[in-house]
C-alpha positions in Angstrom: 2.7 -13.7 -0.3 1.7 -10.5 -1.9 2.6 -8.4 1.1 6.4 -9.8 0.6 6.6 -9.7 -3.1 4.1 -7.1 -4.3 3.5 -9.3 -7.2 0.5 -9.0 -8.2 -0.2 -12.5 -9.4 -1.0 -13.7 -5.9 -3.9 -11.1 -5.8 -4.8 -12.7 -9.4 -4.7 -16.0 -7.6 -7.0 -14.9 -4.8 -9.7 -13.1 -6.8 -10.2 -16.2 -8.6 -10.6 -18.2 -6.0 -12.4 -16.0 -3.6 -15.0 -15.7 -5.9 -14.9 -19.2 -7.2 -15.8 -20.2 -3.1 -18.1 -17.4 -3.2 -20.0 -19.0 -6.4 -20.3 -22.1 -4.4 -21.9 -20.8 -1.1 -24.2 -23.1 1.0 -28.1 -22.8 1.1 -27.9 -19.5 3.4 -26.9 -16.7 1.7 -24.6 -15.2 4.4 -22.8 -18.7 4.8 -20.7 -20.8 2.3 -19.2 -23.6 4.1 -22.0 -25.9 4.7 -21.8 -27.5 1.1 -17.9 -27.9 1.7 -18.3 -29.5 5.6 -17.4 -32.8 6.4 -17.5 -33.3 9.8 -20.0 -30.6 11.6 -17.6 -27.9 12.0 -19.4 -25.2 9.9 -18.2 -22.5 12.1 -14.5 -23.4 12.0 -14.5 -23.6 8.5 -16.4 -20.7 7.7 -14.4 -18.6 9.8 -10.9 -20.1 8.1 -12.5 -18.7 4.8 -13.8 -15.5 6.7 -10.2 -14.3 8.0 -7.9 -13.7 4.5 -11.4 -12.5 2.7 -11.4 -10.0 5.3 -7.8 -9.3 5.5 -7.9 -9.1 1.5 -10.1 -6.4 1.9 -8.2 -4.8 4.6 -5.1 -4.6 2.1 -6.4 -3.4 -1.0 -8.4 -0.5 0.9 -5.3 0.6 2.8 -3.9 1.8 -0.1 -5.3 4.2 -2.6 -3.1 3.5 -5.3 -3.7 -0.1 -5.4 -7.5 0.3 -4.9 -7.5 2.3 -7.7 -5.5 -0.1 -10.0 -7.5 -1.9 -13.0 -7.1 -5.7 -12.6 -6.6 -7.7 -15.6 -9.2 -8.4 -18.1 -11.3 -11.8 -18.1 -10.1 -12.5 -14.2 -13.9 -12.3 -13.3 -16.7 -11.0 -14.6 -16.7 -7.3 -15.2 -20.1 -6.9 -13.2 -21.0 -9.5 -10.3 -24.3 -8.8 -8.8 -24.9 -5.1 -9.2 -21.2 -4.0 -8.6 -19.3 -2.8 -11.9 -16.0 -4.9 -11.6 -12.6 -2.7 -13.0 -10.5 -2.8 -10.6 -8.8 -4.2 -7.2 -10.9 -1.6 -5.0 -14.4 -2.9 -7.6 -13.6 -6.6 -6.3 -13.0 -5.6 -2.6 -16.2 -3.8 -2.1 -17.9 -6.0 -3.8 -16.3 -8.9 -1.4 -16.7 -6.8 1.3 -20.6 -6.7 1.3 -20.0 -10.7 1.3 -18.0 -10.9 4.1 -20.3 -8.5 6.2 -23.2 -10.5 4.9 -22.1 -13.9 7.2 -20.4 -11.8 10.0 -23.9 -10.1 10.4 -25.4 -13.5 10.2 -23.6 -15.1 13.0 -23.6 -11.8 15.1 -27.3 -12.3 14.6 -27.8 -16.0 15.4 -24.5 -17.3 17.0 -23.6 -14.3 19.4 -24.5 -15.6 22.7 -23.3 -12.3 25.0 -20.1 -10.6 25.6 -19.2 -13.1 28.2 -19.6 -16.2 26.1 -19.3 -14.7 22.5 -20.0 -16.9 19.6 -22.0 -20.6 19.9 -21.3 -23.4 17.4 -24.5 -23.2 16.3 -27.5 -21.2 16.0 -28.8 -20.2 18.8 -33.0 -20.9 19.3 -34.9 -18.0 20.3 -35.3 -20.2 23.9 -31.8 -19.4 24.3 -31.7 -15.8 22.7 -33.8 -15.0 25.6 -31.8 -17.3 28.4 -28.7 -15.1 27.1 -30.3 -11.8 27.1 -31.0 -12.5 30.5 -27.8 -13.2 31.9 -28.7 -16.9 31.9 -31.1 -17.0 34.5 -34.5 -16.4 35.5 -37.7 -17.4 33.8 -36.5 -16.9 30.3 -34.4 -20.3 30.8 -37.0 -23.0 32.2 -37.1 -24.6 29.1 -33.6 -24.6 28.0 -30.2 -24.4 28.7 -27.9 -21.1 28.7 -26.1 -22.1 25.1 -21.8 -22.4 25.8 -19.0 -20.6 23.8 -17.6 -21.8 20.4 -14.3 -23.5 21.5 -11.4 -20.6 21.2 -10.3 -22.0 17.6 -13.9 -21.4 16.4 -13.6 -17.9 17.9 -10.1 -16.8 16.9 -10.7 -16.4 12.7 -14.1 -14.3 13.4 -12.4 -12.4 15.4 -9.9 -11.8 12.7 -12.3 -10.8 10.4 -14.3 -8.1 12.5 -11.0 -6.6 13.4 -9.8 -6.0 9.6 -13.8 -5.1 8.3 -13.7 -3.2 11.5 -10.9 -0.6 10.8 -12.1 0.0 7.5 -16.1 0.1 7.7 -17.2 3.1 9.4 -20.5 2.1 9.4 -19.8 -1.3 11.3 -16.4 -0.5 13.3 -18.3 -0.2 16.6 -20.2 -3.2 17.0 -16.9 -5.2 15.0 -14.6 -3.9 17.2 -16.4 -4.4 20.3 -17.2 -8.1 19.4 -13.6 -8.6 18.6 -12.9 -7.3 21.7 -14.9 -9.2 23.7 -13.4 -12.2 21.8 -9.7 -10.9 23.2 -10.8 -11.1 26.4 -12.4 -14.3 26.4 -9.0 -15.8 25.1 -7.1 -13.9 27.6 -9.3 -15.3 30.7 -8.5 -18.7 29.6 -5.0 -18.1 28.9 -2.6 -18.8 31.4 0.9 -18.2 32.4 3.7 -20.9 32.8 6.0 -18.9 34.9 8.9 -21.2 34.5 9.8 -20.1 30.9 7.7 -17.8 30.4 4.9 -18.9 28.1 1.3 -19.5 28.0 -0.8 -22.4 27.5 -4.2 -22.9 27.6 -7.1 -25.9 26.5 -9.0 -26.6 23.6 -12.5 -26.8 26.0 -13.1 -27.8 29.5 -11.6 -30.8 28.9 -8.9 -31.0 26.4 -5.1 -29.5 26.0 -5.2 -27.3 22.9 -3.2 -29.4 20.0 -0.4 -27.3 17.7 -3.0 -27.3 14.9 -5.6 -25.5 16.4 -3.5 -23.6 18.6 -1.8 -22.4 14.8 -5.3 -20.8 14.8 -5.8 -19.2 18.0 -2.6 -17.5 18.0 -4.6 -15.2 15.2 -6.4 -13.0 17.7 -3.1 -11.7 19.3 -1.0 -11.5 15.7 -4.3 -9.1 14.4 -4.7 -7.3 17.1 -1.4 -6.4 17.6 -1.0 -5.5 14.1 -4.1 -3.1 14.4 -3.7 -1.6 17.2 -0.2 -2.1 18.8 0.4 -2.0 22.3 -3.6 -0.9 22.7 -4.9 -4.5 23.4 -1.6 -7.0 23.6 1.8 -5.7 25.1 5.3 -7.0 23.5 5.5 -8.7 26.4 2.7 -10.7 26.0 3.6 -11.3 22.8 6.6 -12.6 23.3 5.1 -15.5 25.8 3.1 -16.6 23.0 6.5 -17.0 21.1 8.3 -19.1 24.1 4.9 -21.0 23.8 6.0 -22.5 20.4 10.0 -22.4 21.6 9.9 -23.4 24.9 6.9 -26.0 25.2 6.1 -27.1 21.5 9.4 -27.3 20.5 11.8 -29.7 22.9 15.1 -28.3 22.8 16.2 -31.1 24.7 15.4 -33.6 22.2 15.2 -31.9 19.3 11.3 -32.5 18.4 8.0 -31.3 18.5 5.2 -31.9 21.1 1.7 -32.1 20.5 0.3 -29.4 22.7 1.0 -25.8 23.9 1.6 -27.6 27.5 4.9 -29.4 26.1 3.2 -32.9 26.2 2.1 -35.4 24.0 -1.1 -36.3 25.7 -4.5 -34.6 27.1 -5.6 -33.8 23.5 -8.9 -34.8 21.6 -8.3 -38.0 20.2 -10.6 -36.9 17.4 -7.3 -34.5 16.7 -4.9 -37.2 16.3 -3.2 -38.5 12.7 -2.4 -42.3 11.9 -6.5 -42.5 12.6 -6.3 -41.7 16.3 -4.2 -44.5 17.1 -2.3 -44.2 20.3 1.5 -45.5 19.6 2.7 -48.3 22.3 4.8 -45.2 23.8 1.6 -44.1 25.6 1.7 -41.2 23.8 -1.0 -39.4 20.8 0.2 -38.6 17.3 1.6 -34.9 16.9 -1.4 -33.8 14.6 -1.0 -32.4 11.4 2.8 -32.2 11.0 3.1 -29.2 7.9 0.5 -27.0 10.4 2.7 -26.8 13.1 4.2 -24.2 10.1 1.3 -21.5 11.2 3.1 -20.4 14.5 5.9 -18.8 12.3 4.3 -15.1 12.2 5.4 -15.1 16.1 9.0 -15.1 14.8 9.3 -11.2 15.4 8.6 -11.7 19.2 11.6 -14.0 19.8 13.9 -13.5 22.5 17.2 -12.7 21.1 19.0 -15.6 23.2 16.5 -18.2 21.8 18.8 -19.0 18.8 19.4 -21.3 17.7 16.1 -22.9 19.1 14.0 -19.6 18.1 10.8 -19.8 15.9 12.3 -19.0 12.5 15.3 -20.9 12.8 13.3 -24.1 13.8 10.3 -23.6 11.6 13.4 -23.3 8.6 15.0 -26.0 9.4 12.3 -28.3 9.8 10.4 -27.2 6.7 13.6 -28.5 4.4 13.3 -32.1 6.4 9.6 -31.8 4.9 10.0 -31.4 2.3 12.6 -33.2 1.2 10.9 -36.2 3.2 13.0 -36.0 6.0 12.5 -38.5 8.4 13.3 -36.8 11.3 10.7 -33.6 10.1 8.1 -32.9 12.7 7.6 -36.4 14.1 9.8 -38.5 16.3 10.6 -41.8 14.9 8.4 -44.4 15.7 5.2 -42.2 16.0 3.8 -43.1 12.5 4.4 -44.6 9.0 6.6 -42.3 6.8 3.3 -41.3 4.5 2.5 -38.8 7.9 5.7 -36.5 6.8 4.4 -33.9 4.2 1.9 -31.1 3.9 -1.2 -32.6 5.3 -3.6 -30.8 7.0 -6.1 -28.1 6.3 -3.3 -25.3 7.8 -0.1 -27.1 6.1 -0.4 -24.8 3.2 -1.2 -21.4 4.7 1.5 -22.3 7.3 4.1 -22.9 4.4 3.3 -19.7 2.9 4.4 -18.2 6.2 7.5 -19.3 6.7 8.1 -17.8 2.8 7.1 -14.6 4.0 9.6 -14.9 6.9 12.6 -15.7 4.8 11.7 -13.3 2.1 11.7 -10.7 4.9 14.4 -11.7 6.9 16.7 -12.8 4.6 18.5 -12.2 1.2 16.8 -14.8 -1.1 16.9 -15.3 -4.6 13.8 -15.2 -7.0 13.1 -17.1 -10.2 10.3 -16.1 -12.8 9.0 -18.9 -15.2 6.1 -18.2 -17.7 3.9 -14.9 -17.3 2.0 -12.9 -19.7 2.3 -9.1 -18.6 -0.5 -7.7 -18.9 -0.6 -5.2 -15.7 2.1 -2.6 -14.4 4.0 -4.8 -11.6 7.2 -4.8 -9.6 9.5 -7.5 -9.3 11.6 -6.5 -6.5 14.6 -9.6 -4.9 17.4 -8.6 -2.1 19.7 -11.4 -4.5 19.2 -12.5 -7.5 16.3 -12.2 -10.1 16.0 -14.8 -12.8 13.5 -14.8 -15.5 13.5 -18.4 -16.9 10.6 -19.0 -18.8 12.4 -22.4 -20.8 14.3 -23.3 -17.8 13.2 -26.7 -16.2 13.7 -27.5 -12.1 12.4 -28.7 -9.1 9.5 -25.8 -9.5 8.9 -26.3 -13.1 9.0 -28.0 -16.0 9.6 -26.5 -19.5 6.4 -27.2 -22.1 4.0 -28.3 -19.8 1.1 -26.7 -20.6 -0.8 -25.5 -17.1 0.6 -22.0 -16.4 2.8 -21.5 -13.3 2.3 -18.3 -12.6 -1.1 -16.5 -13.3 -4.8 -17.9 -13.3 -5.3 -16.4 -16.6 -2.5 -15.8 -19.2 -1.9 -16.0 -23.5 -4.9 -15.4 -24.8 -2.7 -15.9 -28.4 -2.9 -19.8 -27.3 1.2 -19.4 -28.1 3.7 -21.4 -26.2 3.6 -21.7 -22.5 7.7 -21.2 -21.8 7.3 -17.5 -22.4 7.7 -14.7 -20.3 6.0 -12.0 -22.2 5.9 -8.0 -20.9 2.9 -6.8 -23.1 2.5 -3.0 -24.5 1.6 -0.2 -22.4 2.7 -2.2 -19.9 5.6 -0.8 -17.0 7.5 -3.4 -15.3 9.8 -3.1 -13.2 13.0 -5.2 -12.3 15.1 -4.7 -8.9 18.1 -7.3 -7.3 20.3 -6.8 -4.9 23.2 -8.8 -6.7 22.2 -9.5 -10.6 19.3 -9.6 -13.2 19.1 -12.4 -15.5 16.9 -12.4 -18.7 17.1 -15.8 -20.2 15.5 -17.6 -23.2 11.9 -17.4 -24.0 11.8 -13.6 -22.5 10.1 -11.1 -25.0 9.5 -7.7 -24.2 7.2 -6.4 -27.3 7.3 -2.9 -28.4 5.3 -0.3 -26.1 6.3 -1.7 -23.1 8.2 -0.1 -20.1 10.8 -2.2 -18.5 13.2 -0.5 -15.5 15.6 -2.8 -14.3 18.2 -1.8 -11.6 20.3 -3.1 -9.4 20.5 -1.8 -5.8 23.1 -3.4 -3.4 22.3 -1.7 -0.6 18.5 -3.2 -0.8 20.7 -6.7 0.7 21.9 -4.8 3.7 19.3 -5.6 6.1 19.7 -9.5 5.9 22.4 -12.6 4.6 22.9 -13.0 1.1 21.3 -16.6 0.1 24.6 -18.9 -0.1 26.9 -16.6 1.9 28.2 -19.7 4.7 29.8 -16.5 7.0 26.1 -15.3 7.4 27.7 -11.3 7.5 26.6 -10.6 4.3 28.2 -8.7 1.0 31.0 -6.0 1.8 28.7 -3.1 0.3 31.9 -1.0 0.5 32.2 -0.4 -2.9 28.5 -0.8 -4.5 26.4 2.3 -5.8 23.4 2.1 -6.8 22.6 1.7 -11.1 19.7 2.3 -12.9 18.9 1.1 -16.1 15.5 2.9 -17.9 14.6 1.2 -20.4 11.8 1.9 -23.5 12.3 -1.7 -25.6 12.0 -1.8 -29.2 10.1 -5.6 -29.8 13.0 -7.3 -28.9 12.9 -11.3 -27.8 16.0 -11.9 -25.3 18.4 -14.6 -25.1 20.5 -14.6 -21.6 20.7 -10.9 -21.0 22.4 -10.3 -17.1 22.4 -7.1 -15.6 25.5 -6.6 -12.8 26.3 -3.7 -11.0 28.7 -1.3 -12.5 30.8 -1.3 -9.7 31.0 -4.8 -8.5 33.9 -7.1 -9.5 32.9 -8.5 -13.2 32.3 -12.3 -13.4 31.0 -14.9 -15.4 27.1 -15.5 -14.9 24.9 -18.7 -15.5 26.3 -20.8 -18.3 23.3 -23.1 -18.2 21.7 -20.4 -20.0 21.3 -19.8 -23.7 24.1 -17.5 -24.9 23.9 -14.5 -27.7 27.1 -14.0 -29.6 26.6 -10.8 -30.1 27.2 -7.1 -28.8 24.6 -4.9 -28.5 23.8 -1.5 -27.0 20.1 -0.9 -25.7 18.0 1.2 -25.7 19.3 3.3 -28.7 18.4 6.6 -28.6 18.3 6.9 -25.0 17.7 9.6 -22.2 20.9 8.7 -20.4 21.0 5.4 -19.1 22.3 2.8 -21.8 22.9 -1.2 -21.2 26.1 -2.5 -23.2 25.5 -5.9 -23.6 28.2 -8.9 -24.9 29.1 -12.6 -25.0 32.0 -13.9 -24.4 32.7 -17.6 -25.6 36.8 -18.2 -24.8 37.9 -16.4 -21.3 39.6 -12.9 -22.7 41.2 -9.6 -22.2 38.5 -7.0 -22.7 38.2 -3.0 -23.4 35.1 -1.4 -23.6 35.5 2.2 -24.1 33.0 5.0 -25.0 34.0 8.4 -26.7 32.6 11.5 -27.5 33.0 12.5 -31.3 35.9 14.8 -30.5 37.4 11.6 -29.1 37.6 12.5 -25.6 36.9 9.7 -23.4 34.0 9.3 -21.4 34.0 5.8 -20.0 36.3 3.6 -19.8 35.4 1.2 -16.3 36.2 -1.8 -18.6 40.2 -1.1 -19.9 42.3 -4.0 -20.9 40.6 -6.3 -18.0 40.6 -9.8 -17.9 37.1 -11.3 -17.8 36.3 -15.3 -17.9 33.5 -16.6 -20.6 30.3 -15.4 -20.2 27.5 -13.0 -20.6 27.7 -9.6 -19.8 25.6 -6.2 -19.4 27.3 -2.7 -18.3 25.2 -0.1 -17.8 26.8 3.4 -18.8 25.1 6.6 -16.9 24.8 9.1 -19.7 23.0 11.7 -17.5 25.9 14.0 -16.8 26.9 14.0 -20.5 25.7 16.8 -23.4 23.2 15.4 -26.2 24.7 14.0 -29.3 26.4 11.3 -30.9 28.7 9.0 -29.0 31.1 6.1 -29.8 31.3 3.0 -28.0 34.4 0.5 -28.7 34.5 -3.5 -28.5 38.1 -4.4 -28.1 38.6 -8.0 -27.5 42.2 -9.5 -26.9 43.7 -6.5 -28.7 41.7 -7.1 -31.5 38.4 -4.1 -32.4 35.3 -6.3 -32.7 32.9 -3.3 -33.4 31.8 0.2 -32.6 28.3 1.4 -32.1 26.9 4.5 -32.2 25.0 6.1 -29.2 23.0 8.7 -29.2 22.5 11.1 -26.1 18.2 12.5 -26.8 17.9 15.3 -24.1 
């Protein structure tokens, strides 16, 4: 979620609960998941937790100016161990060494050889030796050459010694090598079905690998290729492991999902099936886990072009609004299970969500709300559509004066309301939409802070605007880009919306607060100023600015009919001398007020 939004509030999110697991590891000190395992699957659990620790670490030591960014106070403690915690690079070192830690320990006592890779378990030193000798020979009379991990086992590790791999110099040999080794171990039990042009492959000797785990496996591919491009998987392998999911998971025929990457809803482990393993009358086992089949969304990029409408993103979509608005029809067949089996079960369900997120916030022009926050760090808030900042606005996502914060693990230390959205001083923040900005009650931005807020149209040109039925987008004809920099005076906002200058003036969200007012902000300025004014009856307006000689300057606004509403014009001073300016509120022929702007440069 982070790398779509850059909001930092999802790396807030993870720190917390990174070192909250960390704080709860098992009796080993290079494993945690023992004291969290159920069922005797250590390994798979473990490496689940292994992969975005690793992958967090990747991020925030890819780029210097975010691993030298101060996280907010109180997150964690400010030294854990011997490491000094100030910042995001602090945390990922620091995590680092605990990742490393396990991977060192399993390379140690899992690693069978590089035909076999990891074991399950630990490996006795009777079997240390049977593998070091190419299991044969003397060194295995008294026990058996230990077998692989199953590939799901395999696939996280894997992820995690490629990411701690192209960072650590001290370790990106034997990492790579072992996640190597790992590729090729998938790839010799991967094979092609010609006919469409997929893979498939099983979970073991014996069984077809379910959607669920498969969701898992597809990780060794998606990292690689991230990595290290064309190096280890081509495109066109890639792009089988996409017609896997929209060829033989999904039927196009009938419009529903199969359990397996064969296309069938049979040969699984029964141990993998919902409704308690039952087998339905129809012959046939339960599609397992119906939110994870969400997990084989990242593959959306390697989608032939003539799969739509039965390509990965447009299925994965569509079939997350059936879920969760309790569709019926989502993910399951009728008839396979009771109703309760359509929602977000299942340990992937979650992650899987959060990639289908990811995939509309890249591919498409979405809209963004923002509900309570305290500000305390410099952050972006960057939308193709529309930004709202709602902090008293209740909906489907969130409900006014409850008192568990929405958005950040820590925030108000002044123990104040909750329904605030609060940019604190010394703090930048910036604001960026595609179509509009909207500031509505409850937003206070308190003296010393830095708030930017532009809109750039052309930021929408790369998808469909949210809403737009002809899917071709906005005509960006006519759209330039404004910026609005802005140095507040304490100043607590009712609805405040930001348009373009050159886009056709309408009426914004009357479900809003409004101000009766007219205001001009900020004031002094360095150029850039917002004009800012309600409108309660729909009216003929003329907003006009003068210098003091009287010559016009701006005049965008002249005798224009405008329906009721809430308004912000931005007016580019840059061009313009310093000095005194006057700006004129004419409403229905009648002068409503004139403010004076001064021009600092």
């Amino acid at each position: 979620m982070y790398q779509s939004t850059q909001d930092k509030a999802y790396l807030n999110k993870f720190i917390k609960h990174a070192y909250s697991i960390q704080l709860n590891r098992g009796s080993s000190p290079a494993d945690w998941s023992a004291a969290i395992n159920p069922d005797n699957q250590e390994m798979l659990y473990t490496g689940q937790l292994l992969r975005p620790m690793a992958e967090f670490v990747f991020i925030i030591k890819s780029d210097n100016v975010l691993y030298n960014t101060n996280i907010m106070s109180g997150l964690v403690p400010s030294v854990i161990g011997t490491q000094t915690i100030l910042g995001y690079g602090d945390f990922a070192n620091w995590l680092q060494g605990r990742v490393v830690e396990t991977l060192d320990h399993y390379n140690s006592e899992f690693w069978i050889n590089d035909d076999k890779c990891y074991n399950e378990a630990p490996l006795t030193n009777c079997e240390k030796n049977c593998a070091n000798a190419g299991c044969s020979g003397i060194p295995c009379t008294f026990c058996s050459c230990p077998e692989p991990a199953v590939i799901n086992f395999q696939s996280s590790f894997a992820a995690a010694l490629f990411f701690i791999g192209y960072i650590d110099p001290i370790n990106f040999s034997n990492y790579t090598h072992k996640a190597e080794q790992i590729v090729t171990f998938f790839r010799n039990r991967v094979t092609e079905f010609p006919p469409n042009q997929s893979y498939t492959w099983f979970h073991d000797d014996t069984f077809r690998e379910d959607v669920a785990h498969g969701g898992i496996d597809i990780h060794i591919p998606l990292v690689a290729y991230l990595l290290y491009g064309n190096g280890l998987y081509q495109p066109s392998e890639m792009n089988k492991f996409a017609n896997t999911f929209t060829y033989n998971i999904w039927d196009r025929n009938n419009q529903v999902f199969h359990n397996n990457v064969f296309g069938t809803d049979n040969g699984i482990d029964p141990a993998q099936s919902i409704c308690g393993g039952t087998i339905p009358s129809n012959g046939t086992q339960n599609f397992y886990g119906p939110g994870e089949v969400l997990t084989w969304m990242p593959l959306y990029p390697f989608d032939d072009f003539s799969a739509s409408p039965n390509d990965v993103y447009t299925v994965l979509v569509t079939q997350t609004v059936k879920l969760l608005t309790d569709d019926p029809t989502a993910f399951l067949p009728p008839g396979y299970c009771s109703s309760i089996t359509h929602n977000l079960s299942g340990t992937q369900s979650f992650y899987g969500l959060s990639e289908v997120v990811k995939a509309q916030w890249d591919k498409e022009c979405v809209n963004l709300t923002l509900y309570n926050r305290d500000v305390v760090y410099d952050q972006d808030f960057v939308v193709k559509n529309k930004l709202v900042v709602a902090p008293q606005q209740s909906d489907n996502n969130y409900q006014a004066g409850v008192d568990d914060p929405f958005a950040e693990p820590k925030t108000f230390a002044d123990n104040g309301s909750k329904d605030r959205f609060v940019v604190e001083p010394g703090t930048t923040v910036n604001f960026v939409a595609g179509e509009s900005i909207v500031f509505g009650p409850g937003t206070h931005l308190k003296a010393g802070s830095n708030v930017h807020a532009y809109i750039d149209p052309n930021i929408c040109s790369d998808g469909m605007r949210i809403g737009n039925p002809s899917g071709s987008g906005k005509n960006q004809d006519n759209l330039t880009k404004s910026i609005v920099d802005t140095s507040y005076k304490d100043s607590s906002l009712s609805t405040l919306t930001l348009i373009n200058k050159k886009e056709n003036i309408s009426s914004r969200d009357s479900s809003f607060l409004t101000f009766r007012s007219f205001i001009v902000y900020p004031n002094p300025t360095n150029g850039i100023v917002y004009i800012a004014f309600s409108l309660d009856n729909n009216s003929i307006v003329t907003l006009k600015i003068t210098d003091i000689m009287g010559h016009e300057v701006f005049s965008e606004i002249n005798h224009k009919q405008l329906s009721s509403g809430n308004y912000i014009i931005p007016f580019d001073g840059t061009s313009f001398s310093k000095g005194m300016y006057l700006c004129a509120f004419i409403v229905n022929g009648q002068p409503i007020k004139t403010e004076k702007i001064m021009l600092l440069k």
